[in-house]
ZAMARGU-4260 file (C-alpha; in steps of 0.2 Angstrom, whole numbers, plus 5000, padded with zeros to 4 digits):
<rodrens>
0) 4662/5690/5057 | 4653/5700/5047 | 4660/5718/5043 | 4655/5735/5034 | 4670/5737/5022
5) 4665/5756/5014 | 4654/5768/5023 | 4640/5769/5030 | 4639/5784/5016 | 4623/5798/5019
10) 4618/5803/5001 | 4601/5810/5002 | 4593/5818/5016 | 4575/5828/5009 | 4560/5832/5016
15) 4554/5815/5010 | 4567/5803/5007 | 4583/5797/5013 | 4599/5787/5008 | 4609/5778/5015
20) 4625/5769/5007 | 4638/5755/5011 | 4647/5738/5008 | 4648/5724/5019 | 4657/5708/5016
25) 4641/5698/5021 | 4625/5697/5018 | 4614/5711/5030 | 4602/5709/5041 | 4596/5721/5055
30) 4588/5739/5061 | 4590/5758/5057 | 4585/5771/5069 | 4582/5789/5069 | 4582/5800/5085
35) 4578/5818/5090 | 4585/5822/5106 | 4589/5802/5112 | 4569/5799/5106 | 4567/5789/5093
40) 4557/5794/5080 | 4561/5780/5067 | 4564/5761/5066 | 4566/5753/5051 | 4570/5732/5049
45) 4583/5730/5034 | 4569/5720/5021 | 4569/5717/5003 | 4556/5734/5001 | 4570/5746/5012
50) 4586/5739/5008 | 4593/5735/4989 | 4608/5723/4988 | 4620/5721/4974 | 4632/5709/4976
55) 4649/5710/4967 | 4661/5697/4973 | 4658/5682/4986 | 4663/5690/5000 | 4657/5711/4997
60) 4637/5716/4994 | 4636/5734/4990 | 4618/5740/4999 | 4607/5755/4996 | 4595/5759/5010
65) 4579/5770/5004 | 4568/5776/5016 | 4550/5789/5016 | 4549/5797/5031 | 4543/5813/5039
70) 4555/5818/5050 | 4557/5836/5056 | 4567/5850/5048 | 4581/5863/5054 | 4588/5851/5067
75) 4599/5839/5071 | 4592/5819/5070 | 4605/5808/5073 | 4605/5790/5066 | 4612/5771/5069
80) 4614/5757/5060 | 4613/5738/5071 | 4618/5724/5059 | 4617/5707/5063 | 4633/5698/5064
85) 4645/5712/5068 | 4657/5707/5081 | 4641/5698/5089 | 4627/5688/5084 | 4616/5699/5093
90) 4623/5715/5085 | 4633/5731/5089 | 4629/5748/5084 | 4640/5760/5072 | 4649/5768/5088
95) 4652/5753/5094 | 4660/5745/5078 | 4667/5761/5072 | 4670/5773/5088 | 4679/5788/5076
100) 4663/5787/5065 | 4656/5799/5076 | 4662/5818/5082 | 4669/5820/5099 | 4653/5820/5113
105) 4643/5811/5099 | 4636/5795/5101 | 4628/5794/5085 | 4631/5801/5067 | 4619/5813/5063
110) 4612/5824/5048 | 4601/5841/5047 | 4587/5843/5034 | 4585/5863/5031 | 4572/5870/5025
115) 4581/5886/5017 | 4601/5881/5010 | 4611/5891/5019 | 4628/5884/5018 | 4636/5869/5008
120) 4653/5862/5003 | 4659/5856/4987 | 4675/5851/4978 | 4680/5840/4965 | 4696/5831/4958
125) 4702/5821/4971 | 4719/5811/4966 | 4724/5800/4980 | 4743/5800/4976 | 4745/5820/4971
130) 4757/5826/4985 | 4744/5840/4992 | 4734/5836/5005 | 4716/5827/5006 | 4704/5842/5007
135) 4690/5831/5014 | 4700/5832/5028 | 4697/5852/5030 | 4677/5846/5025 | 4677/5835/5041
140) 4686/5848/5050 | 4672/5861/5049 | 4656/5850/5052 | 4665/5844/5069 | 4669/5861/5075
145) 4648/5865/5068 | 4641/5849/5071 | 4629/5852/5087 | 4625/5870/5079 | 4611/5867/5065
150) 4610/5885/5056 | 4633/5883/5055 | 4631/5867/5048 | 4632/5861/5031 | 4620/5852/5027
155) 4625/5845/5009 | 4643/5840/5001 | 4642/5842/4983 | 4656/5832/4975 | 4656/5838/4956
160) 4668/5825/4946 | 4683/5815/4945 | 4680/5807/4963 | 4692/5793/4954 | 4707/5793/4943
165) 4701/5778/4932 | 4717/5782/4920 | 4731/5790/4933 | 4732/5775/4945 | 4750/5776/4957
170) 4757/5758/4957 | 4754/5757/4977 | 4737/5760/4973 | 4734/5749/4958 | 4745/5734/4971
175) 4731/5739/4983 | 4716/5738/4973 | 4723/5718/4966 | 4723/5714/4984 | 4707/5720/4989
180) 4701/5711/4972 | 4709/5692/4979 | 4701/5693/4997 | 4686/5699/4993 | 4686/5687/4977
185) 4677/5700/4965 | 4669/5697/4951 | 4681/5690/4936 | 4677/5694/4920 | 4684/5690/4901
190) 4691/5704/4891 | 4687/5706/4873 | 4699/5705/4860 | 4713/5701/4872 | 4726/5689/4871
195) 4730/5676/4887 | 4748/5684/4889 | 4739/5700/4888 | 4724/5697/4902 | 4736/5690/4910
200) 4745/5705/4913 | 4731/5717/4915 | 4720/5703/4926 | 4735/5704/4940 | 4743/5685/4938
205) 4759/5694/4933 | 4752/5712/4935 | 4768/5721/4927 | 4763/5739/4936 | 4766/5755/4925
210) 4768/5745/4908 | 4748/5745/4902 | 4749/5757/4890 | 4756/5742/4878 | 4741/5732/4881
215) 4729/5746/4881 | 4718/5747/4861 | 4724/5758/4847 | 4714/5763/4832 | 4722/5771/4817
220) 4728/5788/4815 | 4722/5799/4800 | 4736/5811/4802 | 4743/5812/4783 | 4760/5810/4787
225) 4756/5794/4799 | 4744/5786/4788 | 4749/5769/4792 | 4751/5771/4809 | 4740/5768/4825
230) 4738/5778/4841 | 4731/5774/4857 | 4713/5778/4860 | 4718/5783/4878 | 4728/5797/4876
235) 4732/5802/4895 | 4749/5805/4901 | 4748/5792/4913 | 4739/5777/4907 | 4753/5764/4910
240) 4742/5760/4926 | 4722/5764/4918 | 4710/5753/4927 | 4703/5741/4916 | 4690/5726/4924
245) 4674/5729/4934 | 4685/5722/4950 | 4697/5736/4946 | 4684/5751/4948 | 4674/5741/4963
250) 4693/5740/4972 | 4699/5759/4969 | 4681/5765/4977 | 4682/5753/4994 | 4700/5761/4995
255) 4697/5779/4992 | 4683/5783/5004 | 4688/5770/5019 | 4702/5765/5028 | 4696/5747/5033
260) 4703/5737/5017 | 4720/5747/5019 | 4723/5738/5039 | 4728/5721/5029 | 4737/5730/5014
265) 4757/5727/5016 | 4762/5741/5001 | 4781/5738/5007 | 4776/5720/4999 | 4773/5727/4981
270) 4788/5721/4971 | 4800/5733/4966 | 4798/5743/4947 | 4815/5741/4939 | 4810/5756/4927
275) 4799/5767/4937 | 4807/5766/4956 | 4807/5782/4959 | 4791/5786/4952 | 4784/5771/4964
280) 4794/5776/4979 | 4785/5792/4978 | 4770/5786/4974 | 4770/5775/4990 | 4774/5793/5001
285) 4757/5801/4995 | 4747/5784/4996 | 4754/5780/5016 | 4748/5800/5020 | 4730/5799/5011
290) 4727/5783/5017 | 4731/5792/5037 | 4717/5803/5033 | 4703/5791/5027 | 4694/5791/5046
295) 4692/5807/5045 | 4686/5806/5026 | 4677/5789/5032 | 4667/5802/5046 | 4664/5817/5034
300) 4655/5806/5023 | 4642/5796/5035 | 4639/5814/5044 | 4634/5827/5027 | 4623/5822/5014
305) 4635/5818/4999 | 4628/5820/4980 | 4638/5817/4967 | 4642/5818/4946 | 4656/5810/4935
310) 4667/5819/4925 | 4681/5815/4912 | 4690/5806/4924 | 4680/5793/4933 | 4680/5786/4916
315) 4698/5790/4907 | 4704/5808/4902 | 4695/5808/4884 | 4680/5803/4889 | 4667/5807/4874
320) 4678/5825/4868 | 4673/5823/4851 | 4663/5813/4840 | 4681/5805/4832 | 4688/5800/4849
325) 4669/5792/4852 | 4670/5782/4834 | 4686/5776/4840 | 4681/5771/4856 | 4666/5762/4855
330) 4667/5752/4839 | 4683/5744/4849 | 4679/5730/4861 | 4692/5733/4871 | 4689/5752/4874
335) 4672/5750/4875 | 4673/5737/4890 | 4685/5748/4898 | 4672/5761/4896 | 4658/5752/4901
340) 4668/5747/4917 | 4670/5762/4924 | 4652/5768/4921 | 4647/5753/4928 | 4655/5756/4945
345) 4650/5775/4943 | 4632/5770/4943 | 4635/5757/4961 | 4646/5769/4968 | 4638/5785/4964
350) 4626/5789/4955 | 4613/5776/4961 | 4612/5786/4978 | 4610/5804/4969 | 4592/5798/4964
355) 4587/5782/4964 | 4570/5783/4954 | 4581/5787/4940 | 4584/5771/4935 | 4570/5761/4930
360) 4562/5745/4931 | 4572/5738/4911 | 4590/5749/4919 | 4587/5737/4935 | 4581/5722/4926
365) 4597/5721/4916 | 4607/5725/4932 | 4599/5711/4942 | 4605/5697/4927 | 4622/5702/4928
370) 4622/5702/4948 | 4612/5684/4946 | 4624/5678/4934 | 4641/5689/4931 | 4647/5681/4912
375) 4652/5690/4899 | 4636/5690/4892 | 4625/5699/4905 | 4641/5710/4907 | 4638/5715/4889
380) 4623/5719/4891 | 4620/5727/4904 | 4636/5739/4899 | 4625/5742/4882 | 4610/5746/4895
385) 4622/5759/4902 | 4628/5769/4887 | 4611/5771/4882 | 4603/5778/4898 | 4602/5796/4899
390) 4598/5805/4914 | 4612/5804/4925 | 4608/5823/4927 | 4596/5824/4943 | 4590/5838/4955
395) 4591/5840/4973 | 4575/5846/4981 | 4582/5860/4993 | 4579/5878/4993 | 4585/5886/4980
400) 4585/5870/4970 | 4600/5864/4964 | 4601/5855/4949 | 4616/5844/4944 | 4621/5843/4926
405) 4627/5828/4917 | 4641/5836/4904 | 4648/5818/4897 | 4636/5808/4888 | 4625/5821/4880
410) 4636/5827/4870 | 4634/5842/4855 | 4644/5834/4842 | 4652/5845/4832 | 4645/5844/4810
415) 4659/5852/4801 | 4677/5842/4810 | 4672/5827/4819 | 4689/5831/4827 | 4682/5846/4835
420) 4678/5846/4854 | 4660/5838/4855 | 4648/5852/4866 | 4647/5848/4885 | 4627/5848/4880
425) 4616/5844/4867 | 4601/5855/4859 | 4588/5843/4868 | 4596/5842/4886 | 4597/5861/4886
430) 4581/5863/4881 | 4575/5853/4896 | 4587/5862/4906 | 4578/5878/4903 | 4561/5870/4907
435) 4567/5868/4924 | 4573/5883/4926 | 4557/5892/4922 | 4549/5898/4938 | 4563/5898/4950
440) 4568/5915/4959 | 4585/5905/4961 | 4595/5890/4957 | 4610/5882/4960 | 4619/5875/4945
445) 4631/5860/4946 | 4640/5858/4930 | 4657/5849/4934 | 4667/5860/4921 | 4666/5879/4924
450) 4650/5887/4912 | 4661/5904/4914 | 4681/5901/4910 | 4695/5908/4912 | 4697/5916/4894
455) 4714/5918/4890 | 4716/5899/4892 | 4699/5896/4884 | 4709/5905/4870 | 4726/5892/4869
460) 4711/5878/4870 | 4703/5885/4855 | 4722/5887/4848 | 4725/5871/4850 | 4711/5866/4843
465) 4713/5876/4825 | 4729/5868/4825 | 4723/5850/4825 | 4726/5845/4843 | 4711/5848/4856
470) 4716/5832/4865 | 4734/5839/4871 | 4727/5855/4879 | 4711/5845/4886 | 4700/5858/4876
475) 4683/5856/4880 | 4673/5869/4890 | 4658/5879/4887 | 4662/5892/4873 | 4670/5876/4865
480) 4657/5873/4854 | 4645/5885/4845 | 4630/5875/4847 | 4632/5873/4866 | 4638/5890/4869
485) 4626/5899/4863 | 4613/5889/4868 | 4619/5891/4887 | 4620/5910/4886 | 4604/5911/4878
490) 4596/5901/4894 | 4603/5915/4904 | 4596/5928/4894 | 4579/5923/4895 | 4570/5934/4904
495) 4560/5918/4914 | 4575/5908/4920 | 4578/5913/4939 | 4585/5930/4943 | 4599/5923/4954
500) 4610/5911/4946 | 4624/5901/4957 | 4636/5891/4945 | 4646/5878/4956 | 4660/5870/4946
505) 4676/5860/4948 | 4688/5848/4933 | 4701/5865/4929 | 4714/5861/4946 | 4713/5881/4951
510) 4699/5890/4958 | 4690/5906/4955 | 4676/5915/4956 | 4668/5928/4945 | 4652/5940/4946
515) 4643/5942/4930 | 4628/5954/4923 | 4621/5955/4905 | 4628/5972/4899 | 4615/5987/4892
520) 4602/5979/4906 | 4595/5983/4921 | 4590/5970/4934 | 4595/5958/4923 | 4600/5942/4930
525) 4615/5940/4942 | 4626/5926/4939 | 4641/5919/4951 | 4653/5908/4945 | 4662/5898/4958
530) 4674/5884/4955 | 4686/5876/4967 | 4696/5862/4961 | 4704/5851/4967 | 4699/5842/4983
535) 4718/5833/4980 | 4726/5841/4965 | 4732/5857/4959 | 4738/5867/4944 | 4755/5869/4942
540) 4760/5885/4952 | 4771/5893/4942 | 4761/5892/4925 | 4745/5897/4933 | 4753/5914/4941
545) 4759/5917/4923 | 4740/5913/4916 | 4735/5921/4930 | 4742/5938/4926 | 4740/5938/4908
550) 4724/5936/4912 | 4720/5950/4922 | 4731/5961/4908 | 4722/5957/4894 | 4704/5951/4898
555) 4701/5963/4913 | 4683/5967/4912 | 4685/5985/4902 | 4697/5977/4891 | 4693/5978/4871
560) 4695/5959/4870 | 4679/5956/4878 | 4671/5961/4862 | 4679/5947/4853 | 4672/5932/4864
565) 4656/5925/4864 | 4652/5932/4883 | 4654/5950/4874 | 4636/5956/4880 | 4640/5949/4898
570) 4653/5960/4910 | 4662/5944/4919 | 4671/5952/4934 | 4683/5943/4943 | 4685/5940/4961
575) 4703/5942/4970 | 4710/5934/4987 | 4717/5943/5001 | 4728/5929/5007 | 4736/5927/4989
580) 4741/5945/4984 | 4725/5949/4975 | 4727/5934/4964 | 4712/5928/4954 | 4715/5911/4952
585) 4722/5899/4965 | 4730/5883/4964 | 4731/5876/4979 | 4722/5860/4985 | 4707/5865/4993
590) 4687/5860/4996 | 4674/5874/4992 | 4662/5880/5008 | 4649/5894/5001 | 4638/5905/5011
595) 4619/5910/5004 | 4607/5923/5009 | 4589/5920/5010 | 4589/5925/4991 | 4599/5914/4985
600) 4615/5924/4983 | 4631/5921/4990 | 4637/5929/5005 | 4653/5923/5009 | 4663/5911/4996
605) 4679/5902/5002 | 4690/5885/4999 | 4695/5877/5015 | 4713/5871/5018 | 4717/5856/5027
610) 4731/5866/5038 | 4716/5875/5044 | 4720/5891/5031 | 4707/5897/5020 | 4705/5906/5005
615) 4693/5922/5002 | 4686/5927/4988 | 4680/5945/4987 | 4679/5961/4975 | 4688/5973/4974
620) 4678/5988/4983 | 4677/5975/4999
</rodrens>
């Protein structure tokens, strides 16, 4: 009996093209349908030219459906998939094979296409075993109390990085993801430079949870006083679970965005962690509570058009933050499979729905031989055809045009310390950034670490980084690096680029929002910063009140110590909440829903809570 293990996922809905996204333990075969008003106005047969298939295991196809089309605008068009083979040869409809797939008093899912993007949601950082609540569930909330109205309704969920914790893995989760990897019988693979009693460990005969970190590469220091030591090349605080093979990463997906795999998963069967019981006891809390809400996650996500970008963490914490950690990293075999793992479920899971034109005819070539033959030869390859590409950045054709920035693999390399924190972009992509710009009256910006920060934390980051240790404060962001920063502002400046700027960001845990204008200026360009982070995950609350009123004391926006940062010709104006006490920055767990007027700019900016709260951001004079 044939069965959809993950989705169906909506990832694009334009004027021209849509995507559909999902795994199935079988091979596919069947119709999709499109309908305005219970009248069909499209039916499409799954065939080679519609449907791509890439199969990672003997029992789990991962498909891509692309269709051209010309379907109406600024209403509702509900959708079905029939597949051959579920529950009956003759075929059942996604209601019938999923009845919560659908909102209460809707017998299909459904989508909108606007002309003009009036509303939206977007989050990041979404760690299924933090103990705050699952934000999507607030996401799936909002489009069921908005889903039959078409000018309420969101029409797109941006989701701007760490949709995984490759290298913070609960030991529930990682027991989980090794069951999911037996039954589907995913792909094996041999791992370079490794020991049998090492892969045996890490491949899951004798998984040893929480104890990776002693299997995980090292290179050497260069620390004068440690001269002859080595230190891992993962430096997270909790690699002792890191995922590590392909199976890994295809595993963690299926069990993050649906609850199907989860029905045959006993987690009060996972042996017991003589050294980390409590931690695992824990663990298994959060895990049993996000794995309640998947339906609802399952729901959101076949019902709103979800795009997509990685950040640090959907590969491993240090992900490219200087050109030393990158030495390291990819001249080690070991690292750079682990590496190359990850990106490679990146690209399945996520970012070959963003824009599939992307990738072209030698990215899918290479792809193809390793799904025809998966040895560690093709393997090889085909991650060396991965760390090569570079345009994950894409754009999403709506109105005003968003335009989604890819901040890890076109890195600024610092010249003078290769320890220094590498620049979230290089000379060339900015460049072509700007080009895009030109022209625009207004754009929204996706760049998965905020482009306007906090500045006294900016300030221990930069701190830290003087004092030889960037990797322990994370300190990479956007005034990081010279090159980079200035670039970035300078885009800004230019008198071409669109009048309205909207910044969405995600990666810092807290959220904020902050106004900015170029000092000495009139009509010069309006900027709006707004980051909410995370969907699952959160700052710790008493440090970030600290931060937050330090803050507010010492970089207000009269305050002299403007002059010494490189936004010194830009007034950055902070936003506060009614419901916090007129804080400026807010740590809990919360999904971003933003407002726009006709002109682009925001009308109304708030993070939705999953106990049906929300959080407000406004000025001062409101």
């Amino acid at each position: 009996m044939s069965q959809i293990l993950c989705g169906p996922i909506l990832r694009k809905t334009d004027a021209q093209q849509l995507i559909l996204w999902w795994v199935s333990d079988t091979p596919c075969e069947g119709h999709f349908y499109c309908y305005k008003d219970n009248k069909q106005l499209l039916r499409v047969k799954l065939t080679s030219d519609a449907l791509k298939e890439f199969k990672i295991g003997s029992h789990a196809y991962v498909y891509l459906l692309e269709i051209e089309h010309s379907l109406p605008t600024d209403c509702i068009i509900e959708y079905d998939l029939a597949l051959k083979g579920l529950l009956s040869e003759s075929g059942y409809h996604l209601k019938q094979y999923q009845p919560d797939i659908c909102y209460d008093g809707q017998n299909r899912c459904s989508f909108i296409i606007k002309t003009q993007l009036n509303n939206l949601l977007h989050g990041s950082c979404r760690n299924p075993h933090h103990s705050g609540d699952d934000s999507l569930i607030a996401g799936d909330n909002k489009l069921a109390s908005t889903v039959t109205n078409h000018l309420q309704r969101p029409s797109l969920l941006m989701l701007s990085g760490d949709q995984i914790y490759a290298d913070h893995v609960a030991g529930p989760m990682l027991y989980a993801i090794h069951k999911v990897i037996k039954r589907l019988g995913l792909n094996t693979e041999c791992l370079p430079d490794m020991s049998l009693e090492n892969a045996s460990h890490i491949m899951g005969e004798d998984p040893n949870y929480y104890q990776r970190k002693a299997f995980l590469p090292l290179t050497k220091t260069t620390k004068y006083w440690r001269n002859n030591q080595q230190e891992s090349i993962f430096t997270g605080d909790y690699v002792h679970n890191h995922l590590v093979t392909f199976s890994e990463v295809c595993a963690m997906y299926l069990l993050i965005w649906s609850p199907k795999l989860w029905q045959d998963i006993d987690l009060d069967q996972m042996p017991k962690s003589n050294t980390h019981l409590a931690e695992q006891q824990n663990e298994l809390k959060h895990i049993s509570n996000f794995v309640a809400g998947l339906g609802q996650v399952r729901r959101l996500l076949a019902n709103v058009s979800c795009y997509m970008i990685f950040d640090d963490h959907d590969v491993t914490d240090d992900w490219n933050l200087s050109a030393k950690w990158e030495q390291s990293a990819y001249q080690n075999p070991l690292a750079k499979r682990i590496l190359g793992n990850a990106l490679f479920g990146y690209w399945l899971f996520q970012g070959w729905g963003n824009c599939p034109n992307n990738f072209n005819s030698e990215f899918i070539a290479s792809a193809l031989q390793y799904q025809q033959q998966p040895i560690d030869k093709t393997h090889g390859e085909f991650i060396d055809v991965l760390f090569k590409f570079n345009h994950w950045h894409y754009e999403i054709n709506s109105s005003p045009k968003m335009i989604v920035l890819d901040c890890r693999t076109q890195r600024w390399r610092s010249e003078n310390n290769l320890k220094s924190p590498s620049g979230l972009m290089d000379w060339e992509a900015l460049s072509t950034l700007q080009q895009q710009l030109i022209g625009e009256s207004a754009v929204i910006l996706v760049s998965p670490a905020p482009i306007f920060g906090v500045k006294l934390i900016e300030a221990i980051q930069r701190l830290a980084t003087i004092l030889g240790q960037p990797l322990a404060v994370d300190a990479e962001n956007w005034m990081a690096h010279p090159g980079s920063a200035n670039t970035i502002l300078n885009i800004f400046r230019h008198p071409k680029t669109p009048q309205h700027f909207v910044i969405l960001s995600g990666d810092v845990h807290y959220s904020f929002v902050c106004d900015i204008h170029l000092r000495f200026r009139e009509n010069s360009q309006k900027i709006w910063q707004i980051t909410s982070s995370g969907i699952k995950n959160q700052f710790p609350s008493k440090l970030i009140h600290i931060l937050d009123t330090l803050n507010r004391y010492f970089y207000s926006i009269h305050s002299p110590l403007n002059w010494f940062t490189k936004r010194r010709d830009m007034a950055v104006d902070f936003r506060y909440t009614k419901q916090h006490n007129k804080r400026q920055l807010i740590e809990n767990s919360g999904l971003g829903y933003l407002e726009l007027n006709s002109d682009g700019s925001p009308s109304r900016i708030i993070d939705l809570h999953t106990n049906g709260k929300v959080t407000e951001f406004i000025h001062e004079d409101s």
